[in-house]
C-alpha positions as CSV (number, residue, x, y, z in Angstrom):
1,X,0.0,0.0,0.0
2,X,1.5,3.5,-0.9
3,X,1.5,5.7,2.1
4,X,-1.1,7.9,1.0
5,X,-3.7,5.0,1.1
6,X,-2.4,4.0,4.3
7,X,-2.8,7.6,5.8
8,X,-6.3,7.6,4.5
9,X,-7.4,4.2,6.1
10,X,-5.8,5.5,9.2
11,X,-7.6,8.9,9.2
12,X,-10.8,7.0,8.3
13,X,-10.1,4.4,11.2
14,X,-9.6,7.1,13.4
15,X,-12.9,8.9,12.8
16,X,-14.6,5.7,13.1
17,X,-12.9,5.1,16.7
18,X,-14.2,8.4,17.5
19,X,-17.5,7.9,16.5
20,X,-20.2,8.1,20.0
21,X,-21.9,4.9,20.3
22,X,-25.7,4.4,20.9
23,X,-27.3,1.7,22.4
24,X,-29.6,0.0,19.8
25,X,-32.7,-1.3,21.1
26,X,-33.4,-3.9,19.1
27,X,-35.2,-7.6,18.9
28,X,-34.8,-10.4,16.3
29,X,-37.6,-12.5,16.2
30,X,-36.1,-16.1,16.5
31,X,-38.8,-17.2,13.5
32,X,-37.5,-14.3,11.2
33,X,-34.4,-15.2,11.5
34,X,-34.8,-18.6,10.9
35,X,-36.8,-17.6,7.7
36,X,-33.6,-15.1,6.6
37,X,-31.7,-18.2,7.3
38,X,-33.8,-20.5,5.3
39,X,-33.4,-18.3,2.2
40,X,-29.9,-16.7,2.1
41,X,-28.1,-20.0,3.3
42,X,-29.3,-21.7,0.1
43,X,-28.5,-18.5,-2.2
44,X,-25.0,-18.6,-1.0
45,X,-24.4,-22.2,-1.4
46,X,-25.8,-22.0,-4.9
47,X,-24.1,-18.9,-5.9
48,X,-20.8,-20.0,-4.5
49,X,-21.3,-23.8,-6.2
50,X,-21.9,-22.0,-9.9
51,X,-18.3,-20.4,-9.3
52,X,-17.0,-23.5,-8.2
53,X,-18.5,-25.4,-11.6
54,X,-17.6,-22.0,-13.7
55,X,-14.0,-21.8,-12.4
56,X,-12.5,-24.1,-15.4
57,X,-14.2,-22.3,-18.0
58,X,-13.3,-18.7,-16.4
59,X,-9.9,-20.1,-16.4
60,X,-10.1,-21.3,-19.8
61,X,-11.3,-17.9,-21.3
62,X,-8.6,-15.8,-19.1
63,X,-5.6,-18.0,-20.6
64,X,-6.7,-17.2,-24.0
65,X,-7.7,-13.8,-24.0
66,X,-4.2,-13.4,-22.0
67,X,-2.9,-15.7,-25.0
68,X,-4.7,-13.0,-27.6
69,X,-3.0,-10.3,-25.6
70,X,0.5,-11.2,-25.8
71,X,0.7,-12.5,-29.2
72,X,-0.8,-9.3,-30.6
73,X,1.8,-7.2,-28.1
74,X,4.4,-9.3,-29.7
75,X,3.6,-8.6,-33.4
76,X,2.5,-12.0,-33.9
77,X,5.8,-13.4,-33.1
78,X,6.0,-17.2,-32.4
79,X,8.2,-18.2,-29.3
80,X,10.9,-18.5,-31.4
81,X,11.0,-14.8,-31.8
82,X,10.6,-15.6,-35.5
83,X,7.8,-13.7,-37.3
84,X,4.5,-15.5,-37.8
85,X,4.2,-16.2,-42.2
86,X,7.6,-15.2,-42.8
């Protein structure tokens, strides 16, 4: 981190500290939570399962876009260094 980020997430750390605190009344119904529970337990687990079955094919298409890259930023050079055709 350059030091002007850190600065910043130290200033912003310190404002936070300083920050007065407030009690917060508050009650969670044990049934609504449950029922939050019961519907973003399965959304994560099927969000984070399509990443897990996607990760290949992400993979895939980052290699050959990063394959794209290079070989155009080369001039279409092989690994050789020989020009491609010729």
């Amino acid at each position: 981190m350059t030091s002007r980020a850190t600065l910043r997430v130290l200033a912003l750390a310190a404002l936070i500290a300083c920050v007065p605190l407030k009690a917060a009344f508050a009650y969670v119904d044990p049934n609504s939570a449950g029922s939050l529970y019961q519907i973003l337990f399965p959304l994560l687990i099927a969000i984070g399962s399509a990443f897990a079955a996607l990760r290949r094919v992400i993979a895939r298409a980052w290699s050959r876009l990063a394959t794209v890259v290079v070989t155009a930023v080369r001039g279409g050079r092989s690994e050789r260094g020989e020009r491609a055709g010729g």
